[in-house]
N, C-alpha and C positions, 0 to 999 in steps of 0.2 A: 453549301448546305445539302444534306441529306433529301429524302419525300418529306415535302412539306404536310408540317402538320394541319390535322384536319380543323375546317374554320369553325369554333362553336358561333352558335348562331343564338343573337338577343331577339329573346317572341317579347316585342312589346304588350305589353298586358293596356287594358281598355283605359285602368285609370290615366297609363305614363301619355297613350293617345292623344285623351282628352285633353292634358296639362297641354300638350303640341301644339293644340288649338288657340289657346289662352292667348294674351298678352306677351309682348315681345320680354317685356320683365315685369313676371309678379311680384305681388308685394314684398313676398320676403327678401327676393333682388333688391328692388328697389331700397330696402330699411338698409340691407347690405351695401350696395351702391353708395349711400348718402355715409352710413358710420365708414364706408371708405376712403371716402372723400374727405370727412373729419377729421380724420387721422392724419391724414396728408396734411391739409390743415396746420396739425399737431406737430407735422418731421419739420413743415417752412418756421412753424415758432419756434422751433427746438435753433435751426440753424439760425434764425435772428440772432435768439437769443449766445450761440457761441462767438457770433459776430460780437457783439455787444461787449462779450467781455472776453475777447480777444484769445480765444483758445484754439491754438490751432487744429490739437488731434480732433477734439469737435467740432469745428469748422469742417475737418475732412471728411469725417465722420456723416453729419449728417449731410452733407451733398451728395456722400453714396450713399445713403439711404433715400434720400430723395427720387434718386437714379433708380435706383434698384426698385424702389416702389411701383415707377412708373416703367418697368419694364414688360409686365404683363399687357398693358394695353398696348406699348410700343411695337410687340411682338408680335399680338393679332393682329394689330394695321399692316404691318410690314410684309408676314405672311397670307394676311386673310385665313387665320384661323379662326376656329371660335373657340374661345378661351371662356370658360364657368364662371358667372360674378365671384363664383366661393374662391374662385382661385385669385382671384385678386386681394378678395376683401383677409385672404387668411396670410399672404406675403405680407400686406400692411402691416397686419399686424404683429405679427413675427418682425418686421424692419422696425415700429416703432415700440416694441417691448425690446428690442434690441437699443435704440440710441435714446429712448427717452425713458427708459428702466433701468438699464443695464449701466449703460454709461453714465447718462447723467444723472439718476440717480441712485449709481456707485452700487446696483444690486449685485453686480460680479463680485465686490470684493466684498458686500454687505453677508451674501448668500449662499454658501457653496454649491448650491443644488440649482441655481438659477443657469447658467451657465451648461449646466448636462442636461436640463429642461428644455431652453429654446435648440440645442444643439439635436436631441433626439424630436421634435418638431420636428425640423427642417431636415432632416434624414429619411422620415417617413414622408414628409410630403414631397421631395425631393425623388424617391424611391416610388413613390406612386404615380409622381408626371411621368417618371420616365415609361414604367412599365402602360400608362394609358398612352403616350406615346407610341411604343415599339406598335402594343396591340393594334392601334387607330391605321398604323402601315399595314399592320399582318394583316386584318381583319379587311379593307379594301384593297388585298392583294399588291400592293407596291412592294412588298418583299414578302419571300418565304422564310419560313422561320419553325423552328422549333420550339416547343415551349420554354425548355430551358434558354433557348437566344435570347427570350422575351425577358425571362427574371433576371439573367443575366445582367443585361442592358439594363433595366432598373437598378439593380445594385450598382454597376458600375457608374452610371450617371449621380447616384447621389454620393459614393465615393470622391466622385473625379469633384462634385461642386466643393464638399468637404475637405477634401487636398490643397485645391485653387485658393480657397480662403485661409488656412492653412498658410498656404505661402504670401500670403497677402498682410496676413499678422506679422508674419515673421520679416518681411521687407518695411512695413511701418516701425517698427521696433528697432530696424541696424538703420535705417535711413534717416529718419527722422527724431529718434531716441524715444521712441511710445513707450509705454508695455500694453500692447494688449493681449501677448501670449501670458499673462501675470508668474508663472510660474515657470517660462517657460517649456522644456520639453516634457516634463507631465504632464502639463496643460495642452502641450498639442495631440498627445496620446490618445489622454483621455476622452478628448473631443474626436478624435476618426474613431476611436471604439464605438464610442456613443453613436456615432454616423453608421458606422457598418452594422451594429445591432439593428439600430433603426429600420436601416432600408434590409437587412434579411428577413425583418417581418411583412413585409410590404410582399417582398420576391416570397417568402413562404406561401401568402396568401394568394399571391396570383398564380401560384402553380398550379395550388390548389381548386381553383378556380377553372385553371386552363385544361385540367387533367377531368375535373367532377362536374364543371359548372352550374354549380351548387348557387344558391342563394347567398347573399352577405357583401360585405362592404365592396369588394370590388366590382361586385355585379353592380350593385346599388353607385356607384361609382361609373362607370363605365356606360348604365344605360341614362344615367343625370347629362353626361357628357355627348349621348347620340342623342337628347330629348332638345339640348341648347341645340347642337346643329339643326336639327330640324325648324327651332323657332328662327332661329337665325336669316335661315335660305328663306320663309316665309315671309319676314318681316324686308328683306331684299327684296323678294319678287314683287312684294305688294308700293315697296317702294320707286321700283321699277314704271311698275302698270300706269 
């Protein structure tokens, strides 16, 4: 890499301060928290119920969903990150508008728009971890970076998740005789189009940001994300003391 670009810097404003102070999870966490918990909930009944009447691809189905749900909390314990209740509570729901809409209740084939709806979802929000990622290194120096490094690496992260799953349709489909590509290869087209739009608005916005550091969702974003670490190390030290 090139001179590393210069760090913009988050002036926490008095209200995000005070929020610092607060409870380890306000309310709205918590209402968040509990509808994500419910949902989960909602994937264990989904998988009873393909037990029950012996279907496989949903049986498979919904234990990667399960999986996949429970990946965000896996992921902070694991690393000791601090991970945003909204990011958990908005995978849930994305996983169970995926198997307990989509599948099981046949919206894919009911829909045609369903299908490029949760697909550009998880493009943008896929495209946004990545890009709060790169920044969370730049931004405490663990690497230098340019800003285009930064959008980059967003885009390419929610590409590369969009690919993976991709090849994951298309191995249930020759191995097991699925369809969940339905159309096959329009179907896989149109879904990384849908991905890479997705995530080049995410990578537009945080350039934009990175270049102006302007107000707007990424900011609004980014300092949501320095407000949890802070409640985080607080609610630690205090469990420490």
């Amino acid at each position: 890499m090139s001179r590393a670009a210069k760090t913009p810097k988050l002036h926490t404003s008095p209200q995000i301060a005070r929020t610092s102070q607060a409870s380890y999870l306000p309310l709205v966490d918590r209402i968040e928290f509990i509808l994500s918990c419910v949902l989960k909930i909602v994937l264990v009944l989904a998988t009873v119920y393909a037990f029950v009447h012996s279907d496989y691809f949903h049986i498979l189905s919904a234990i990667g969903a399960l999986v996949a749900s429970a990946m965000p909390a896996i992921i902070g314990r694991r690393w000791r990150l601090v991970l945003p209740v909204e990011l958990d509570f908005f995978v849930t729901c994305f996983i169970c508008a995926h198997l307990v809409l989509g599948e099981l209740g046949g919206y894919y084939t009911r829909y045609w728009w369903f299908d490029m709806a949760l697909h550009s979802i998880s493009g943008f929000i896929l495209g946004l971890v990545g890009f709060v990622w790169a920044y969370t290194l730049f931004y405490t120096h663990k690497i230098q970076a340019q800003a285009g490094f930064i959008v980059v690496f967003s885009i390419s992260l929610a590409m590369a998740a969009g690919g993976t799953w991709e090849i994951f349709e298309y191995a249930m489909d020759h191995i097991f005789g699925f369809n969940m590509q339905k159309t096959g290869l329009d179907d896989t087209m149109e879904d990384l189009i849908v991905d890479l739009i997705a995530s080049l608005v995410v990578g537009a916005l945080g350039y934009l940001y990175l270049k102006t550091h302007r107000d707007g969702l990424i900011r609004r974003v980014l300092l949501h994300v320095e407000n949890r670490a802070a409640q985080a190390r607080k609610a630690r030290a205090s469990a420490d003391s």
